[in-house]
matplotlib code that plots the C-alpha trace (Angstrom):
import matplotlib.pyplot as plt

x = [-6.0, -4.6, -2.3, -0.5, -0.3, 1.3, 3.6, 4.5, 5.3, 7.6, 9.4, 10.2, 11.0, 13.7, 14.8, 14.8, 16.9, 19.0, 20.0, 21.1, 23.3, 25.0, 25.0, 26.1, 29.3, 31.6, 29.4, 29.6, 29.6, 26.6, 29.4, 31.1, 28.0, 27.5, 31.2, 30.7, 27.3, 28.8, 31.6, 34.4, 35.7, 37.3, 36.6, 36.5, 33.3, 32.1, 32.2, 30.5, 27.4, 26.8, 27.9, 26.6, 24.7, 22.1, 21.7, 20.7, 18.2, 16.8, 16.2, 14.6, 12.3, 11.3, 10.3, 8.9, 6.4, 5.5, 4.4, 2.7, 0.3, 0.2, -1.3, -3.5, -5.1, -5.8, -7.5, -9.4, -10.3, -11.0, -12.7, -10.5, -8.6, -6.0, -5.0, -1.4, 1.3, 2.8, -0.1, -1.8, 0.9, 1.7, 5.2, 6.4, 5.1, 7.2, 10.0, 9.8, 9.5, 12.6, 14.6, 14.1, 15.8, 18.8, 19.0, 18.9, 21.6, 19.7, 20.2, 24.1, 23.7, 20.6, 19.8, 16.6, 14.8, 14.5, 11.9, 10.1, 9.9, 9.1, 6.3, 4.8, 4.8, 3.4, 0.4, -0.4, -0.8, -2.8, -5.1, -5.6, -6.8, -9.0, -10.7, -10.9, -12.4, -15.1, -16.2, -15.0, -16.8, -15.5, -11.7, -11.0, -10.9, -9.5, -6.3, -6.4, -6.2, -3.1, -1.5, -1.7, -0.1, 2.1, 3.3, 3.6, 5.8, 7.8, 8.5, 9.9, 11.9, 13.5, 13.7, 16.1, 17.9, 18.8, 19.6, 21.5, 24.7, 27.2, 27.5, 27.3, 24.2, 22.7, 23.8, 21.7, 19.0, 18.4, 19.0, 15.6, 13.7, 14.8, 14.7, 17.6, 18.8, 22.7, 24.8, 22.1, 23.4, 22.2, 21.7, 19.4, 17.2, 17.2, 16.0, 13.4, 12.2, 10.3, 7.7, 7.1, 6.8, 4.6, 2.4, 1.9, 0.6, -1.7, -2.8, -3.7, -5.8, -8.3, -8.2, -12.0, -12.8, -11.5, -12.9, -16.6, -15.9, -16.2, -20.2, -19.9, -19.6, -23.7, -23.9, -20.3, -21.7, -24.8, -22.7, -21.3, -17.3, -16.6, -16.0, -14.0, -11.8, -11.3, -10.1, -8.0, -6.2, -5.5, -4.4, -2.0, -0.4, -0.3, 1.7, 4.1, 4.6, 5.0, 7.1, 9.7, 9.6, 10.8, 13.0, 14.8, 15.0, 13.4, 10.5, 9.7, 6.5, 4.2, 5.0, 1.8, -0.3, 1.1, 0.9, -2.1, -3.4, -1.0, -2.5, -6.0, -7.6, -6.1, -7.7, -11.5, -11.2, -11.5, -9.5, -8.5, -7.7, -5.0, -2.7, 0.4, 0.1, 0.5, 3.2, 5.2, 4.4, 5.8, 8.9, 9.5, 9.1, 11.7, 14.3, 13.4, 13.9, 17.6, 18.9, 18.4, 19.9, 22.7, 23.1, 22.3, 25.2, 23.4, 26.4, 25.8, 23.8, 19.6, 17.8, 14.9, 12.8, 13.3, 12.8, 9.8, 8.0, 9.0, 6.8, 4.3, 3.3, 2.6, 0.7, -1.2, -2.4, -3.7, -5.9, -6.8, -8.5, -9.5, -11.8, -13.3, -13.9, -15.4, -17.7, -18.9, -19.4]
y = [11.1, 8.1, 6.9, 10.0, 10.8, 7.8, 8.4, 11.9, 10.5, 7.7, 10.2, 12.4, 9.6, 8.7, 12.1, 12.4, 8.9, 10.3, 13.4, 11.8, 9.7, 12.3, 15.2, 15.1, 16.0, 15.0, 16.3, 13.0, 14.9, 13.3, 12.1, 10.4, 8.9, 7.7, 6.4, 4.3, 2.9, 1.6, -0.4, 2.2, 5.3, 5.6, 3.2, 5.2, 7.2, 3.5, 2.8, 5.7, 5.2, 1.6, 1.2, 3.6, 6.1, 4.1, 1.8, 4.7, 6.5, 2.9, 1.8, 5.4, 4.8, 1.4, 2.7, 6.0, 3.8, 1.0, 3.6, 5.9, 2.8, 1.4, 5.0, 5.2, 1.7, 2.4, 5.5, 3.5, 0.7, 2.8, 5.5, 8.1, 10.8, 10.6, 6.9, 5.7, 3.7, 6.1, 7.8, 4.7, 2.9, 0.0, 1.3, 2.0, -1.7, -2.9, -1.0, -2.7, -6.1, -5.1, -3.1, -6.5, -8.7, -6.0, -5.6, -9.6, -10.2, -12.3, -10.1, -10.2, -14.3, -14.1, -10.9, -12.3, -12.1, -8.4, -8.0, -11.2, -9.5, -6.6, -8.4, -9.3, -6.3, -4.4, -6.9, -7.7, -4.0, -3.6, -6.4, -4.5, -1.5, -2.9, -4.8, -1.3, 0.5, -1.9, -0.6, 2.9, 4.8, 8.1, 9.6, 10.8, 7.4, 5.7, 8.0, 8.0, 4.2, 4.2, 7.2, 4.8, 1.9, 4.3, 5.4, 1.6, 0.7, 3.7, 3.1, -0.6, 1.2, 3.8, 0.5, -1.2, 1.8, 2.5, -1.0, -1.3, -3.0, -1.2, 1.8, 0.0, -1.7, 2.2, 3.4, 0.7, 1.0, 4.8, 4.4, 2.1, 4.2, 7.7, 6.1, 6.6, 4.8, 5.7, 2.8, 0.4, -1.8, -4.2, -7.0, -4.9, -4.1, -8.2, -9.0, -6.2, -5.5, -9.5, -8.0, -4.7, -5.9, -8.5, -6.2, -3.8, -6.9, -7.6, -4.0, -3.7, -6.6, -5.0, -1.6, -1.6, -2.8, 0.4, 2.2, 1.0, 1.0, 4.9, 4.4, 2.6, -1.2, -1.5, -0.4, -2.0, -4.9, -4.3, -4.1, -7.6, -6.4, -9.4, -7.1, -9.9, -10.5, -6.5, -6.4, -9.5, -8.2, -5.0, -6.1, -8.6, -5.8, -3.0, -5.7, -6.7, -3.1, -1.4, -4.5, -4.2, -0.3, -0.7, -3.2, -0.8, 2.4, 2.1, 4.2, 7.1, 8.6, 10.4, 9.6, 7.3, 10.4, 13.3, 11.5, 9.8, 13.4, 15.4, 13.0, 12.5, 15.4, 14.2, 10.9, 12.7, 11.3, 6.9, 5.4, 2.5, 4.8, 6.6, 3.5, 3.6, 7.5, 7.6, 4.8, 6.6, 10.3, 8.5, 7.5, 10.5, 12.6, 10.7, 10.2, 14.3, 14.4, 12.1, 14.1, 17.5, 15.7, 14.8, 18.3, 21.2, 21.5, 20.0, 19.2, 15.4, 14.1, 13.9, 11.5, 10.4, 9.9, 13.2, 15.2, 13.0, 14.4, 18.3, 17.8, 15.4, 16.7, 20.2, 18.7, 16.1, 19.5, 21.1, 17.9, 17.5, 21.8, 21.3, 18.5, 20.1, 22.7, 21.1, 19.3, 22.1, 24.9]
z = [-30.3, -27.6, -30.4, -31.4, -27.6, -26.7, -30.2, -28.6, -25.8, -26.8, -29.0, -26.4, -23.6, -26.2, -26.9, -22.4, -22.8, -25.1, -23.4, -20.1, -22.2, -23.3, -20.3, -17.0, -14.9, -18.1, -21.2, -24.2, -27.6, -30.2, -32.6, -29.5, -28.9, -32.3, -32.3, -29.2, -30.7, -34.1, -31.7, -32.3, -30.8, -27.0, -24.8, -21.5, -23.5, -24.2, -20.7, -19.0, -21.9, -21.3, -18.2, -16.4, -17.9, -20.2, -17.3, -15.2, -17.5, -18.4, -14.5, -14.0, -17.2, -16.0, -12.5, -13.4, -16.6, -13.9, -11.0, -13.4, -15.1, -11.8, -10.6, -13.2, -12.3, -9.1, -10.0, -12.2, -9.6, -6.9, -9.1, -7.0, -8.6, -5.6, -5.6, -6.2, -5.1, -2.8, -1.3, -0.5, 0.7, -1.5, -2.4, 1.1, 2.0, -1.2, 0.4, 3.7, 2.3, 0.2, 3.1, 5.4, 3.2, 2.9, 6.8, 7.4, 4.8, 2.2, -0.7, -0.7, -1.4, -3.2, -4.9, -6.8, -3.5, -3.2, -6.1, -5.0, -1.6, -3.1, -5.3, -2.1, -0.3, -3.0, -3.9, -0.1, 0.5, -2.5, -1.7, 1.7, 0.1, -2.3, 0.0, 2.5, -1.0, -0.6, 3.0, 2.7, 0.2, 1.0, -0.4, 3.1, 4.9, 2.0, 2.4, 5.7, 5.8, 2.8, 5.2, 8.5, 6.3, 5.0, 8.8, 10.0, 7.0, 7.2, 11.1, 10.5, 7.8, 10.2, 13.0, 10.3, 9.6, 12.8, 13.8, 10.5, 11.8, 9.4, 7.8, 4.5, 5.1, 7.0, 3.0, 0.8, 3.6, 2.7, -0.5, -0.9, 1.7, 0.1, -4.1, -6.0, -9.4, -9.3, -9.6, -10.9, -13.2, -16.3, -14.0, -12.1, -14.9, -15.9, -12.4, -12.2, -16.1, -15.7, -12.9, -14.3, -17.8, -16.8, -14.8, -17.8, -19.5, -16.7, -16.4, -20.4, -20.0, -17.9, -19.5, -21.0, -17.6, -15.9, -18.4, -17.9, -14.0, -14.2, -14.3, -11.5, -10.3, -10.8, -14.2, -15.4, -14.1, -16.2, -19.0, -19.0, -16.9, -14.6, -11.2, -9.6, -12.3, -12.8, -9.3, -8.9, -12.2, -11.2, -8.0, -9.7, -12.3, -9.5, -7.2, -9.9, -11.5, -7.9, -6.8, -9.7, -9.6, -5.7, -6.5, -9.2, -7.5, -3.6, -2.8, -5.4, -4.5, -5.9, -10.4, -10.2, -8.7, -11.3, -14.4, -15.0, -14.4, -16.8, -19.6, -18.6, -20.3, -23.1, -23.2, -22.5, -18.8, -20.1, -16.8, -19.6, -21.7, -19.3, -18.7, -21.5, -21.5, -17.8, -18.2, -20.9, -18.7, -15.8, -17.5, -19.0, -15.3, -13.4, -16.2, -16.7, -12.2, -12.6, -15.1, -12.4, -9.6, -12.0, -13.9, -10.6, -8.0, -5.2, -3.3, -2.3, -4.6, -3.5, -4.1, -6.8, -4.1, -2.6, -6.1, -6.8, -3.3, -4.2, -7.2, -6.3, -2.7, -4.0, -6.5, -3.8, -2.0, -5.2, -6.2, -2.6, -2.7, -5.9, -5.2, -2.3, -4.2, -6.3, -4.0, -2.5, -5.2]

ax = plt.figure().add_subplot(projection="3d")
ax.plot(x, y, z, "-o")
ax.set_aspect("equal")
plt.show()
């Protein structure tokens, strides 16, 4: 079942891929497309495909597949249906890392340092909250804590926008606090693709592990899963996946909570189980999200960010009722 799921779900990432290559405010004819993929045809089309449009749809594939496995882990290491990168905090710590080396001028000399600042926002938040899992047992304070960090990222955020000292610098700055993949390039992709790819690699490794963790740390231990290496793993591949995903398109909340849950029915519930659908779901949401912002008459276009959290809070209340429910029926 897992390996015709993840088949589907390739299939149609590439069909979503495909279609934002070929719509948008200047509609690319198939043949066209095929033209400008053999080497021929007219170069303008040429241009807008590789140059801006498959860049695009590829950068919001990449960060849409890295949130949603890195959602899915933390659900599995925390054994908590509403963990993720957003709600707990770890993306808008990536972000700040990220935003502070835009505001102080270091990325314009050295643009490699934004996803190694990004890398260590994301993995030193993470390692907070796995270590607060261990002393708070109940979903309530364990969202509460990933809300507070949350809040103190996003007020040095707003600190360096307002202080930004140009309005160039004020426009990057919101673009990585709102999330947005316009205008990302190839180079973008080679800088970030190294940290999420890596992290995917990291994650699959402990994917039995999350599995077994389900019964619980007592009896996975039982069953022979090194609990320290489990964690220490997932910590490492949530840091690099969120820390490239930031890097790529700034902070798009909520893909890591939605899709590990649109495929886990399909997987019978196995937490290992869930990562590559919830990476390939993941993908498929936010390339699905840019090509609406790109297609609906919006006016100025919104943000990825902004799209992401008129899906994904609705959808954070739901889970939130329906596991109280429940709990108490």
């Amino acid at each position: 079942m897992t390996r015709w799921l993840v088949l589907a779900l390739f299939i149609g990432l590439l069909a979503m891929i495909a279609l934002s290559a070929f719509i948008g405010p200047t509609i690319i004819p198939p043949m066209a497309i095929v033209r400008a993929l053999s080497g021929g045809g007219d170069p303008t089309i040429a241009a807008i495909l590789f140059d801006i449009r498959l860049p695009r749809a590829i950068a919001a594939a990449l960060a849409g597949g890295a949130l949603g496995i890195s959602g899915a882990a933390l659900q599995g290491l925390l054994r908590n249906p509403l963990a993720e990168p957003g709600t707990l905090g770890v993306s808008a710590s990536a972000a700040t890392a990220a935003t502070a080396i835009v505001y102080f001028g270091f990325a314009a000399s050295a643009p490699w340092l934004v996803p190694i600042a990004s890398l260590a926002g994301a993995m030193a938040a993470t390692t907070l909250i796995s270590a607060a899992a261990l002393r708070m047992r109940g979903v309530a304070s364990l969202i509460l804590f990933g809300v507070a960090l949350s809040a103190l990222s996003g007020a040095i955020m707003a600190l360096f926008v307002n202080l930004a000292p140009n309005p160039f610098s004020l426009s990057d700055l919101i673009n990585w606090t709102a999330g947005s993949v316009a205008n990302r390039d190839w180079g973008d992709i080679a800088l970030a693709l190294p940290f999420i790819a890596s992290g995917i690699i990291v994650l699959m490794m402990v994917r039995r592990s999350l599995g077994v963790l389900a019964l619980g740390e007592e009896a996975a231990h039982g069953l022979g899963v090194d609990l320290a290496r489990t964690r220490a793993l997932t910590i490492i591949g949530t840091g690099l996946t969120t820390g490239g995903a930031v890097a790529l398109a700034g902070m798009v909340g909520f893909v890591g909570l939605v899709a590990p849950h649109v495929v886990r029915a399909a997987v019978r519930h196995d937490a290992g189980a869930t990562l590559l659908p919830a990476a390939l779901a993941g993908a498929m949401l936010t390339v699905v999200a840019d090509i609406g912002i790109r297609l609906f008459p919006w006016g100025s276009e919104l943000h990825l960010g902004t799209v992401a959290a008129l899906v994904g809070a609705p959808t954070f209340i739901w889970l939130v009722f329906r596991l109280g429910t429940i709990r108490h029926g």
